[in-house]
Structures are given as structure tokens and as C-alpha cells.
PyMOL Python script that loads the backbone (N, CA, C, O; Angstrom):
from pymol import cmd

cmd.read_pdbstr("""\
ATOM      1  N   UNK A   1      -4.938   2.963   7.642  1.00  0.00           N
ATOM      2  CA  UNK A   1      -5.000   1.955   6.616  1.00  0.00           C
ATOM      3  C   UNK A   1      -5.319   0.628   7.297  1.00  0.00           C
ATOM      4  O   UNK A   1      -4.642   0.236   8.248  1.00  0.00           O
ATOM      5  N   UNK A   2      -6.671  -0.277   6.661  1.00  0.00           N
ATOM      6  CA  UNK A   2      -6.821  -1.605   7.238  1.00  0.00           C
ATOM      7  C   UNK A   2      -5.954  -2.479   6.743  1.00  0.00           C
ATOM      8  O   UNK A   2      -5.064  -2.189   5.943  1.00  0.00           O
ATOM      9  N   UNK A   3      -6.241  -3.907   7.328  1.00  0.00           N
ATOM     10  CA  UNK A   3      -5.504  -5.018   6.655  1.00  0.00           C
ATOM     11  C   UNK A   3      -5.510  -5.185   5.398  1.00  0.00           C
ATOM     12  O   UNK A   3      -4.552  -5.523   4.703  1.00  0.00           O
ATOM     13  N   UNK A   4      -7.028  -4.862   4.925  1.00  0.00           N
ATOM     14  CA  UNK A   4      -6.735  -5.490   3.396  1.00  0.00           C
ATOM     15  C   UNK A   4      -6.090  -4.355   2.177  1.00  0.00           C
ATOM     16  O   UNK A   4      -5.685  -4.598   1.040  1.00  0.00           O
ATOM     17  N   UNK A   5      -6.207  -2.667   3.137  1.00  0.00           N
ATOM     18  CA  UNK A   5      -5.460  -2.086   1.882  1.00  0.00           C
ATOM     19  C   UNK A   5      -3.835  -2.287   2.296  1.00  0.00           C
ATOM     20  O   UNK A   5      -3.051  -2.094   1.367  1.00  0.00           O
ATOM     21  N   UNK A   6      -3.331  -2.609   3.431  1.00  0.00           N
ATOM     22  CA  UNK A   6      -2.287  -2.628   3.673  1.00  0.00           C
ATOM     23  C   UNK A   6      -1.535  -4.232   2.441  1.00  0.00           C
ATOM     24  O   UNK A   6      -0.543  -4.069   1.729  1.00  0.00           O
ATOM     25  N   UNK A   7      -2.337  -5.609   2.518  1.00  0.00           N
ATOM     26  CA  UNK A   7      -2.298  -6.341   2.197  1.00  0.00           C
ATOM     27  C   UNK A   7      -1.748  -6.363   0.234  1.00  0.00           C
ATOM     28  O   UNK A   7      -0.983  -7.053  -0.440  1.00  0.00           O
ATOM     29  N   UNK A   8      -2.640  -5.227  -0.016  1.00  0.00           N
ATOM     30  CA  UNK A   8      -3.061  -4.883  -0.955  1.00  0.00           C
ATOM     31  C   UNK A   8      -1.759  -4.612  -1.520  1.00  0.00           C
ATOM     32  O   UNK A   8      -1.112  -5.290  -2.318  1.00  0.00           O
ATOM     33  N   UNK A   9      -1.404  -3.192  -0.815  1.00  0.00           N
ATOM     34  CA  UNK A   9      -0.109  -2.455  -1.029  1.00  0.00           C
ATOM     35  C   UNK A   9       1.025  -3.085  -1.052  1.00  0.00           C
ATOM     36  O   UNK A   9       1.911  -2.891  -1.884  1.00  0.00           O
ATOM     37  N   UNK A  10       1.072  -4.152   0.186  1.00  0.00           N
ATOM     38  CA  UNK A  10       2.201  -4.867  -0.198  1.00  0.00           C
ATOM     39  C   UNK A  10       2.393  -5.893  -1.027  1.00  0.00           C
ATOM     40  O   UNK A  10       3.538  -6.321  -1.171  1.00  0.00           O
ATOM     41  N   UNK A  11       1.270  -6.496  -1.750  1.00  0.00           N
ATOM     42  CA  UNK A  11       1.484  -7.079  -2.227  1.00  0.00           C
ATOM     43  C   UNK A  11       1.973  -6.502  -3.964  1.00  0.00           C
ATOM     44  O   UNK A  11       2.801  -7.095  -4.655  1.00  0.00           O
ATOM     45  N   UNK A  12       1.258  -5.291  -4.369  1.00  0.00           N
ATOM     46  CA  UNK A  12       1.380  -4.610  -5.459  1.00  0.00           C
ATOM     47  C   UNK A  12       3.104  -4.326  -5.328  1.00  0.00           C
ATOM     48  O   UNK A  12       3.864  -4.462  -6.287  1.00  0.00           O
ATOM     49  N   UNK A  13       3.439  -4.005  -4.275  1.00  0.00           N
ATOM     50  CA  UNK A  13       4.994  -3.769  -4.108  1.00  0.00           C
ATOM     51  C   UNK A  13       5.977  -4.714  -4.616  1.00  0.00           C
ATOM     52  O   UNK A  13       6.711  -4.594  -5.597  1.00  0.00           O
ATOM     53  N   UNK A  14       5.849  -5.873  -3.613  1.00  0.00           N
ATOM     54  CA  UNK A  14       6.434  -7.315  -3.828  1.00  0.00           C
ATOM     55  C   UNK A  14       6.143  -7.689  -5.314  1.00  0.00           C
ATOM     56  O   UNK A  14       7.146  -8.078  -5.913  1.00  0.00           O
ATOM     57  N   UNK A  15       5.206  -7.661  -5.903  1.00  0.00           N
ATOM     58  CA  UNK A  15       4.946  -7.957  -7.759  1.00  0.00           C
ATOM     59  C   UNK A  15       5.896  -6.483  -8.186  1.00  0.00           C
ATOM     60  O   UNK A  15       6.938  -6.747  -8.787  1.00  0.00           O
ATOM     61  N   UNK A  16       5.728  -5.546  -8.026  1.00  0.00           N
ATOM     62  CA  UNK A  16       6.459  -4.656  -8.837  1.00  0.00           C
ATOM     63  C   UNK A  16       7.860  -4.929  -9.132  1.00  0.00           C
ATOM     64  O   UNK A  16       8.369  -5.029 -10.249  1.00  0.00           O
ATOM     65  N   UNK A  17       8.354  -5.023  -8.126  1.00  0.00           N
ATOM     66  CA  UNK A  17       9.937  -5.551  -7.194  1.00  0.00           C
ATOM     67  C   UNK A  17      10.262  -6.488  -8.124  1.00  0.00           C
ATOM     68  O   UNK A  17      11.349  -6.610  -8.689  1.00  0.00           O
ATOM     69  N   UNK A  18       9.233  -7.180  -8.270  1.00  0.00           N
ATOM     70  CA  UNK A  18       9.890  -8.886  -9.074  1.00  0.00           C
ATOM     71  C   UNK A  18      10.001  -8.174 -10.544  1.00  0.00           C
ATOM     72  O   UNK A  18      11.001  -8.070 -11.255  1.00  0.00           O
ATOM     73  N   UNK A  19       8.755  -7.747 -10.764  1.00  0.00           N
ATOM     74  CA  UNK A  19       8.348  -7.846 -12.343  1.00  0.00           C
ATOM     75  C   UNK A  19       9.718  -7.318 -12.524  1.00  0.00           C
ATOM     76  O   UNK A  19      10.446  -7.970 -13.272  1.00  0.00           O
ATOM     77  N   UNK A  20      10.316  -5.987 -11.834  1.00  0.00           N
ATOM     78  CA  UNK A  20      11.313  -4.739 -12.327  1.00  0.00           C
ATOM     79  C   UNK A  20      12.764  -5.578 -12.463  1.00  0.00           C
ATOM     80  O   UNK A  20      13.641  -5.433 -13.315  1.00  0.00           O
ATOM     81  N   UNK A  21      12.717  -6.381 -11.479  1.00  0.00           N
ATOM     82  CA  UNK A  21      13.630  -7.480 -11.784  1.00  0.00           C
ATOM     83  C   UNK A  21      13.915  -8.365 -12.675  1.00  0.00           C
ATOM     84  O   UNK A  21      14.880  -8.512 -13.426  1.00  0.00           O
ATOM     85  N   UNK A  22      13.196  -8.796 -12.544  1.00  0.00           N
ATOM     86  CA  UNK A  22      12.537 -10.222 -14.030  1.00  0.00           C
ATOM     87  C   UNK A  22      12.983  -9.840 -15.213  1.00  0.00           C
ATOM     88  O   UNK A  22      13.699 -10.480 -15.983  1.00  0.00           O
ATOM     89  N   UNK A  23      12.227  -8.018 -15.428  1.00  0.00           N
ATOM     90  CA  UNK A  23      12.422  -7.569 -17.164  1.00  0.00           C
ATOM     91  C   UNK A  23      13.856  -6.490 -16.919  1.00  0.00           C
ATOM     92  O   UNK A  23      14.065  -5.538 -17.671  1.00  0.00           O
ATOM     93  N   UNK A  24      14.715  -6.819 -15.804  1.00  0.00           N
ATOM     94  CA  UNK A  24      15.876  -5.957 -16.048  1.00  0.00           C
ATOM     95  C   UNK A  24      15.752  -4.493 -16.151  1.00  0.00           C
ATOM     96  O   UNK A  24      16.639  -3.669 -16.374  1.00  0.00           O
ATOM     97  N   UNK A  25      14.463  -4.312 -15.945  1.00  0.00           N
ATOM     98  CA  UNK A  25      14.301  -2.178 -15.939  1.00  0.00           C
ATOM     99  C   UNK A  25      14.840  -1.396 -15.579  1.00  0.00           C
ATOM    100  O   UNK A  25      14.325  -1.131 -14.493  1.00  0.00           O
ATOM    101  N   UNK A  26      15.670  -0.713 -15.766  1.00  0.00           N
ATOM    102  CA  UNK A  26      17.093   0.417 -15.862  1.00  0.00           C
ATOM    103  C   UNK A  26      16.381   1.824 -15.819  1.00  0.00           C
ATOM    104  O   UNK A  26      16.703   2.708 -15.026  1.00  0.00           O
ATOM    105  N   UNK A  27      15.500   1.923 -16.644  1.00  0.00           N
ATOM    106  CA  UNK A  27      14.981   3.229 -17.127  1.00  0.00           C
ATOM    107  C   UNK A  27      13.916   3.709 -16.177  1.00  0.00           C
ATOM    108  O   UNK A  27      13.033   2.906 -15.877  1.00  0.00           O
ATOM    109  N   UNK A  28      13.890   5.058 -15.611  1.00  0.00           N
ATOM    110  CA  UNK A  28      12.891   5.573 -14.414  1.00  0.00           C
ATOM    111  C   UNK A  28      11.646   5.988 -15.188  1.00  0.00           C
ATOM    112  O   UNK A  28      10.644   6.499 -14.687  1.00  0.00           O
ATOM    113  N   UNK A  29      11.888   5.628 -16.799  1.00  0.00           N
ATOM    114  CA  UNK A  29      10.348   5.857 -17.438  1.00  0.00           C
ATOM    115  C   UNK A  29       9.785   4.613 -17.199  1.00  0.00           C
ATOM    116  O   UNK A  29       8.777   4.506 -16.501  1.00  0.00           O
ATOM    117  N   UNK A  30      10.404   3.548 -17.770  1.00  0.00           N
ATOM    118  CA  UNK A  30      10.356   2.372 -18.263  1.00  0.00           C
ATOM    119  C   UNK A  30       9.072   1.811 -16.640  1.00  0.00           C
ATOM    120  O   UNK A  30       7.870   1.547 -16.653  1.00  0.00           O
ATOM    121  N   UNK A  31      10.180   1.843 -15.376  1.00  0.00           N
ATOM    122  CA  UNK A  31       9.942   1.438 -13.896  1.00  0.00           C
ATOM    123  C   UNK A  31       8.492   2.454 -13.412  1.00  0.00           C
ATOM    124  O   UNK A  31       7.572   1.866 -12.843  1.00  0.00           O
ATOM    125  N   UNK A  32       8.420   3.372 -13.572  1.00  0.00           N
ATOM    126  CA  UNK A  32       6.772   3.926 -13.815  1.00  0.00           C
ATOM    127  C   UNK A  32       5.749   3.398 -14.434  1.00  0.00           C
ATOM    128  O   UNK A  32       4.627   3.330 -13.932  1.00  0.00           O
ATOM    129  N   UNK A  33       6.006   3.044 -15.405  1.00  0.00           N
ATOM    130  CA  UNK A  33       5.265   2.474 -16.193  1.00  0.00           C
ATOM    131  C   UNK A  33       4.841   0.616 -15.937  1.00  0.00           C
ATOM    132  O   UNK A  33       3.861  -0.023 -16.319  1.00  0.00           O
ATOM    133  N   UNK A  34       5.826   0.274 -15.291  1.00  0.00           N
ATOM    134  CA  UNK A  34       6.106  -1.132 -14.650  1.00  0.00           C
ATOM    135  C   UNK A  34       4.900  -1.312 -13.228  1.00  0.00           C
ATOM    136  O   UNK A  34       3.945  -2.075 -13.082  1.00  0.00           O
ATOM    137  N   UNK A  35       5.487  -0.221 -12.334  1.00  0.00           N
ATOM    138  CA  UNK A  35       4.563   0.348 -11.201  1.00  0.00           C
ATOM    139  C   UNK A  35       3.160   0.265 -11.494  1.00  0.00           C
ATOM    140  O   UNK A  35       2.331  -0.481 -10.973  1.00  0.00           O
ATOM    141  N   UNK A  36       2.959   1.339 -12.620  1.00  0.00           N
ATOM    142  CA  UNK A  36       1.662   1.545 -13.085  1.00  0.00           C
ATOM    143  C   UNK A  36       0.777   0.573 -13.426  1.00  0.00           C
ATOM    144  O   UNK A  36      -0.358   0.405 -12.982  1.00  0.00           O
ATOM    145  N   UNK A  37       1.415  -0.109 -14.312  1.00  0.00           N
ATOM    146  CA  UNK A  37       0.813  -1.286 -14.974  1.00  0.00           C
ATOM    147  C   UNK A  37       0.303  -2.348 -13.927  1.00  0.00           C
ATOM    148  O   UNK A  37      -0.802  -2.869 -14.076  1.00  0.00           O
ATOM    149  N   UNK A  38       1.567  -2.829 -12.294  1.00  0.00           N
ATOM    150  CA  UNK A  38       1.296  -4.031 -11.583  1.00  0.00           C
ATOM    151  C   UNK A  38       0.053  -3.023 -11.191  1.00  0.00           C
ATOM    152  O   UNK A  38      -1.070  -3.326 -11.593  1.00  0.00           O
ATOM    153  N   UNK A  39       0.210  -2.025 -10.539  1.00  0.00           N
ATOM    154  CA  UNK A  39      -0.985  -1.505  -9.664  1.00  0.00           C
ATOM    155  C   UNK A  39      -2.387  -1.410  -9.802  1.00  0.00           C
ATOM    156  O   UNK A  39      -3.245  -1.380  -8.920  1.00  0.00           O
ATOM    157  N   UNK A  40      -2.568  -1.340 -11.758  1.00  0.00           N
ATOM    158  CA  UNK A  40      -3.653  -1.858 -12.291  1.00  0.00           C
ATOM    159  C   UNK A  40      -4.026  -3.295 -12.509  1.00  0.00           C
ATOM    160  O   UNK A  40      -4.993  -3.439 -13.257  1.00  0.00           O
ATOM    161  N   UNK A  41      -3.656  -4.049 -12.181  1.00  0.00           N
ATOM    162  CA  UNK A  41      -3.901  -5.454 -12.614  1.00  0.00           C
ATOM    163  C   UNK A  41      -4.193  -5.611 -11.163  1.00  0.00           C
ATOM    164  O   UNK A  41      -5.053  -6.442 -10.871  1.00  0.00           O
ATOM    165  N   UNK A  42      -3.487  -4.797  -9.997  1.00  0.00           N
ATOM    166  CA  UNK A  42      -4.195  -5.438  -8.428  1.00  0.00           C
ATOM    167  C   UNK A  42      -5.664  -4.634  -8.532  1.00  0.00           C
ATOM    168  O   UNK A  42      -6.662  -5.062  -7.953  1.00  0.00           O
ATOM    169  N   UNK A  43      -5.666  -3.474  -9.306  1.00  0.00           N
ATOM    170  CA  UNK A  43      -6.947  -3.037  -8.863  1.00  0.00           C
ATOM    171  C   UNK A  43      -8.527  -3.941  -9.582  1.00  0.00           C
ATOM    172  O   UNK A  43      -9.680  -4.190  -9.230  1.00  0.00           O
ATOM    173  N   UNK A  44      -7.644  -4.162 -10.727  1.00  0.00           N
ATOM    174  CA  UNK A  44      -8.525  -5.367 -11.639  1.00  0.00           C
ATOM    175  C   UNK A  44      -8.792  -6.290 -10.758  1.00  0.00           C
ATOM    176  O   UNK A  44      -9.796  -6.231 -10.047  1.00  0.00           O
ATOM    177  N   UNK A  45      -8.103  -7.052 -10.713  1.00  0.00           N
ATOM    178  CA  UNK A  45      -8.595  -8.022  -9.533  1.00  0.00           C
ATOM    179  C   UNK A  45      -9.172  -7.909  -8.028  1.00  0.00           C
ATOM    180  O   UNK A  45      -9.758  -8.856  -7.504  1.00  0.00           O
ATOM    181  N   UNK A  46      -8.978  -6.790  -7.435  1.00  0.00           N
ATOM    182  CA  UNK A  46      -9.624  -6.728  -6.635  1.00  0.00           C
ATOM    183  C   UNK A  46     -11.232  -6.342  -6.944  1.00  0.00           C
ATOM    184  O   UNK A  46     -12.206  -6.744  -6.307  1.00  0.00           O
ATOM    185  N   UNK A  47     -11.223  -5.416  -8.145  1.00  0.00           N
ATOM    186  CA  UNK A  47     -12.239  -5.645  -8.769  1.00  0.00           C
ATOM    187  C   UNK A  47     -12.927  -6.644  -9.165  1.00  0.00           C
ATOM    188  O   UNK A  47     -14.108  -6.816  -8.864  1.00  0.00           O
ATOM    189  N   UNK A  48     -12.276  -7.363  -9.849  1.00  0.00           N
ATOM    190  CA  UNK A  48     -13.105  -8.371 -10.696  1.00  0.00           C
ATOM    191  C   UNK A  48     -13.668  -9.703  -9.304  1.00  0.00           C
ATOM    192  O   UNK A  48     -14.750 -10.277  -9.421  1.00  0.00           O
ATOM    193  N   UNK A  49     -12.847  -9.943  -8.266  1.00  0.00           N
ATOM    194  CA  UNK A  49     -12.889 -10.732  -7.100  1.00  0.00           C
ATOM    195  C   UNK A  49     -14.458 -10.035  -6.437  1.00  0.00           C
ATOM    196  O   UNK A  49     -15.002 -10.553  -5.462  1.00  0.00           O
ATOM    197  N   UNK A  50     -14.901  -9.094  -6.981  1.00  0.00           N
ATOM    198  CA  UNK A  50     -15.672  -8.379  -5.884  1.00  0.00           C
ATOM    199  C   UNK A  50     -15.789  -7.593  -4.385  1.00  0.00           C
ATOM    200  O   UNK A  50     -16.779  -7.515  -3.657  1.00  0.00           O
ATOM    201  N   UNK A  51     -14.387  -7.020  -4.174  1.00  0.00           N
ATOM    202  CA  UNK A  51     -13.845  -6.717  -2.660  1.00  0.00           C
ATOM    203  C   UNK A  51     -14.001  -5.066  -2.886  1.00  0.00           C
ATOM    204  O   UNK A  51     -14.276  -4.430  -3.904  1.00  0.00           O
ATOM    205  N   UNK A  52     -13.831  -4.810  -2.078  1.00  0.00           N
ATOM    206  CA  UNK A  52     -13.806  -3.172  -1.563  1.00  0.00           C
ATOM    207  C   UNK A  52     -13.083  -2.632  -2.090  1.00  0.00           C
ATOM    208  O   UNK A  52     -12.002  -3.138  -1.788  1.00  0.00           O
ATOM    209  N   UNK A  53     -12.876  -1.508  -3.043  1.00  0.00           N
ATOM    210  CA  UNK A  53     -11.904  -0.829  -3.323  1.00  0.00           C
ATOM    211  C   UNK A  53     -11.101   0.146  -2.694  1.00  0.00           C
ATOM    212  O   UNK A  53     -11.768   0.910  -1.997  1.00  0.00           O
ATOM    213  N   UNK A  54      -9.817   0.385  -2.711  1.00  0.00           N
ATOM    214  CA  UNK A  54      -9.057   1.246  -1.580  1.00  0.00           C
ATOM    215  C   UNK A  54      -9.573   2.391  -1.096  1.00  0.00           C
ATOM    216  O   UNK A  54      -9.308   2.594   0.089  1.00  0.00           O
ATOM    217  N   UNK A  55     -10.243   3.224  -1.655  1.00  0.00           N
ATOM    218  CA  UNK A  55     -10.867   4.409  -2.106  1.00  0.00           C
ATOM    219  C   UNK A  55     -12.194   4.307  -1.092  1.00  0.00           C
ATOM    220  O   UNK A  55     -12.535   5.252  -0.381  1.00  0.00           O
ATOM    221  N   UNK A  56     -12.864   3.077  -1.124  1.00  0.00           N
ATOM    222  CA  UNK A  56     -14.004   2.870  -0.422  1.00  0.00           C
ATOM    223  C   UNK A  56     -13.848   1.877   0.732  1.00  0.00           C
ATOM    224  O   UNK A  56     -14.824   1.223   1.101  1.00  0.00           O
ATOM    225  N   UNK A  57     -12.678   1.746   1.301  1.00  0.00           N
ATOM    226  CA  UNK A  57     -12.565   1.405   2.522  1.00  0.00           C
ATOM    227  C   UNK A  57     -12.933   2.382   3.617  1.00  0.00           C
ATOM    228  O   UNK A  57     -12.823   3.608   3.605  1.00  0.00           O
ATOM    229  N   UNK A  58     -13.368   1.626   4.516  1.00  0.00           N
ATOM    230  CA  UNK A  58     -13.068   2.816   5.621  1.00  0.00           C
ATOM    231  C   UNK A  58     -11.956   3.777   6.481  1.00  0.00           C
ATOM    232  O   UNK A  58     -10.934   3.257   6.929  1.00  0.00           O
ATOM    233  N   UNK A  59     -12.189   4.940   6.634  1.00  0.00           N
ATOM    234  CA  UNK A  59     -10.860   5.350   6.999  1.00  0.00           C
ATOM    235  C   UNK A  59     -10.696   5.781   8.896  1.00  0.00           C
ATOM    236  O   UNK A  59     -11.497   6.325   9.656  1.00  0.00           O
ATOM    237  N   UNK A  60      -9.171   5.191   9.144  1.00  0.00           N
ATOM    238  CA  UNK A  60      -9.502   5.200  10.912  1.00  0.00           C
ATOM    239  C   UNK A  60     -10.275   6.494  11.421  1.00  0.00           C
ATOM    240  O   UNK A  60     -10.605   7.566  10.912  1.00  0.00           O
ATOM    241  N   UNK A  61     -10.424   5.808  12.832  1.00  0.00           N
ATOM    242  CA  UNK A  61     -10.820   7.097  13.376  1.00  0.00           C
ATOM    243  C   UNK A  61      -9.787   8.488  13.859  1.00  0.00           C
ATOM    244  O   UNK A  61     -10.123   9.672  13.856  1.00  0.00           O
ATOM    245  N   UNK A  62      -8.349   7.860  14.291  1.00  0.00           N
ATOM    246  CA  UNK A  62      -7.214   8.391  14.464  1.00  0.00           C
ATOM    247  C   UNK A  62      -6.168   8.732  13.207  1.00  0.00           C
ATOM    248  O   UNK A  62      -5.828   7.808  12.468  1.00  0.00           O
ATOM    249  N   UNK A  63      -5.769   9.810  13.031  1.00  0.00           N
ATOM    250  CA  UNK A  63      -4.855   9.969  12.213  1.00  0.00           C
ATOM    251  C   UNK A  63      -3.427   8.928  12.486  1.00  0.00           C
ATOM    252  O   UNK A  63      -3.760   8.154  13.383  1.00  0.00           O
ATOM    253  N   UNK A  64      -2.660   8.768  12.254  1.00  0.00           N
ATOM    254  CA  UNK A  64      -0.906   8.513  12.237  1.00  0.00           C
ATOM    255  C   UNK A  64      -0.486   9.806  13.346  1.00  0.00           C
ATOM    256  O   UNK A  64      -0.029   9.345  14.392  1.00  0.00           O
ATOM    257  N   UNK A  65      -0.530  10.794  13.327  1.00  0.00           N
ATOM    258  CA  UNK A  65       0.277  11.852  13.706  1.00  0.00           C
ATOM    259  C   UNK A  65      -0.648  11.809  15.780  1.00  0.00           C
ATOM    260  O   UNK A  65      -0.133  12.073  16.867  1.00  0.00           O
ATOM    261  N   UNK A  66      -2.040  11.374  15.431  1.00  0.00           N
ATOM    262  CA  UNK A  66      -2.722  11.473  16.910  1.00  0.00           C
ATOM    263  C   UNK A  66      -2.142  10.330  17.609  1.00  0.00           C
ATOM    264  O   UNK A  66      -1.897  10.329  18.816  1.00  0.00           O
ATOM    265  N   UNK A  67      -1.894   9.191  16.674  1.00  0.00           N
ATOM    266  CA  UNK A  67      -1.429   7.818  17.371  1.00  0.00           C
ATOM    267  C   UNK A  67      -0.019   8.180  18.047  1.00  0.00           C
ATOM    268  O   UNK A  67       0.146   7.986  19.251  1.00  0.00           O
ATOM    269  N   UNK A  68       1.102   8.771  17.144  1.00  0.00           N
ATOM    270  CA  UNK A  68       2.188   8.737  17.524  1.00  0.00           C
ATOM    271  C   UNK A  68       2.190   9.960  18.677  1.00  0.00           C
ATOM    272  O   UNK A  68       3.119  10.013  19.483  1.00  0.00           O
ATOM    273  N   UNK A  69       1.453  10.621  18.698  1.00  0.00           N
ATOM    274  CA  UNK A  69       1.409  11.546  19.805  1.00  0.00           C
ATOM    275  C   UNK A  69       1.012  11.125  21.404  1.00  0.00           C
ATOM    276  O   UNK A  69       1.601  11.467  22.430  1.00  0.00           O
ATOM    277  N   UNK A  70      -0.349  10.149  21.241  1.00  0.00           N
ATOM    278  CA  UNK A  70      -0.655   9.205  21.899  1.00  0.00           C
ATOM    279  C   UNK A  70       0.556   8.207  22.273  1.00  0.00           C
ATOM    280  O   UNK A  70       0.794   8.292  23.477  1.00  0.00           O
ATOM    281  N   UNK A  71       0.890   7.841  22.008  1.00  0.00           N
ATOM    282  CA  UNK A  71       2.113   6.698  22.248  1.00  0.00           C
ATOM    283  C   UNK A  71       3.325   7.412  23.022  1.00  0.00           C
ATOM    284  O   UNK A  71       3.961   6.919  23.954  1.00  0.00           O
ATOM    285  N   UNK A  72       3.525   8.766  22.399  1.00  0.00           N
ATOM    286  CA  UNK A  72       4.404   9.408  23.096  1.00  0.00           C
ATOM    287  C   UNK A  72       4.748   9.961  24.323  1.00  0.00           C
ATOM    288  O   UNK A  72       5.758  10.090  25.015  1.00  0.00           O
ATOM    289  N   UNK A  73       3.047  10.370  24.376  1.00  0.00           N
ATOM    290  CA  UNK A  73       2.488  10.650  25.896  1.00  0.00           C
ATOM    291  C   UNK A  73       2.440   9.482  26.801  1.00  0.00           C
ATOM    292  O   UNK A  73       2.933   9.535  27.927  1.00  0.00           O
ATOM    293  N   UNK A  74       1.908   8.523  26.375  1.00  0.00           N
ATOM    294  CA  UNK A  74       2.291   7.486  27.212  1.00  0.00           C
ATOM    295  C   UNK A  74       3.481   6.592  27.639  1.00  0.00           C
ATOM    296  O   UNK A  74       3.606   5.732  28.511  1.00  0.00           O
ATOM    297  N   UNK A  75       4.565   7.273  26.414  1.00  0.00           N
ATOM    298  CA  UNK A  75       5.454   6.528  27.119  1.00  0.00           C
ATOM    299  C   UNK A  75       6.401   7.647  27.916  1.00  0.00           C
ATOM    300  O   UNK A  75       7.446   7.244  28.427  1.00  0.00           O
ATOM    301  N   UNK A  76       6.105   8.775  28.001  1.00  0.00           N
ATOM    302  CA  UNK A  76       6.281   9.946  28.880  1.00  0.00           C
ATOM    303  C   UNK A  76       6.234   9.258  30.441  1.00  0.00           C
ATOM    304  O   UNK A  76       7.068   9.169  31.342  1.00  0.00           O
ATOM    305  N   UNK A  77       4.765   8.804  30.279  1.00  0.00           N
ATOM    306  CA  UNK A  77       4.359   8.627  31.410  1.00  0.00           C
ATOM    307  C   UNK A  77       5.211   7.519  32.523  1.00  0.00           C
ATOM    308  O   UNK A  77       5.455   7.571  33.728  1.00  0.00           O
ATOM    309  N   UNK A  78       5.458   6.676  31.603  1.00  0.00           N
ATOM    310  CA  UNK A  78       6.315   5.638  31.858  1.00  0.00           C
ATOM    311  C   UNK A  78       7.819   5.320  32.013  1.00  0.00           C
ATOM    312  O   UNK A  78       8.311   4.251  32.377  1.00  0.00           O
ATOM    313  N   UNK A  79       8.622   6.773  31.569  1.00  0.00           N
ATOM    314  CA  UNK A  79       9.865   6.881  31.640  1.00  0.00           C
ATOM    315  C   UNK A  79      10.171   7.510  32.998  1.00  0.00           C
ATOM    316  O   UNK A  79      11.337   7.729  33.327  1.00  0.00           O
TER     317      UNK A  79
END
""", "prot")
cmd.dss("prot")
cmd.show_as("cartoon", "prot")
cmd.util.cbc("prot")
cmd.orient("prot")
């Protein structure tokens, strides 16, 4: 994941967080639907701004699982 879907994500998070707060949401339908809703309004705007959509970012060359394997080995090396 790059900066800007990471950016992205957290920011859709941090708005969810509030909104779920703000309107007091109790209900695990209600808070789906809360989710749903911020996550479309970031995709709107990232839309409507003209930026890359998550979907059409590029994706690394390394998985998560090669990195942490990588890291592991090296710090093998180093212990």
C-alpha cells in the first residue's frame, strides 16, 4: 500500500470514528452503514478531485509476508 492509499484509509477511519461518535451509534447495523456511507464520500472525492483510485494504484513489488521474512533474515544475521 502507497502513501496516498494509506492516507486515504486513514483518513476514512478517523471520519468514521468521529461521525460514529458525533451520532452516538450503538447499533452494528446502524455503524456499517456509517462506515459505508464515510467510505463513499472519500471515494467521491477522490474522485471528483481527479486522483487515482485505490483499485488503480500501483501495487508493491514485495508482498507484506516477503518483507517480514526479509527483515527477519536480517535481523538473524545480526543477533
Amino acid at each position: 500500500m502507497g502513501s496516498d492509499e494509506l492516507i486515504a484509509n486513514l483518513f476514512r477511519i478517523s471520519q468514521t470514528e468521529q461521525k460514529l461518535k458525533r451520532d452516538n451509534v450503538k447499533k452494528e447495523s446502524e455503524a456499517n452503514k456509517t462506515h459505508y456511507e464515510v467510505g463513499k464520500a472519500v471515494r467521491d472525492t477522490i474522485k471528483k478531485l481527479g486522483g487515482t483510485m485505490p483499485e488503480e494504484l500501483p501495487t508493491p513489488k514485495k508482498s507484506l509476508k516477503e518483507l517480514e521474512k526479509e527483515k527477519n533474515d536480517l535481523k538473524k544475521l545480526f543477533d
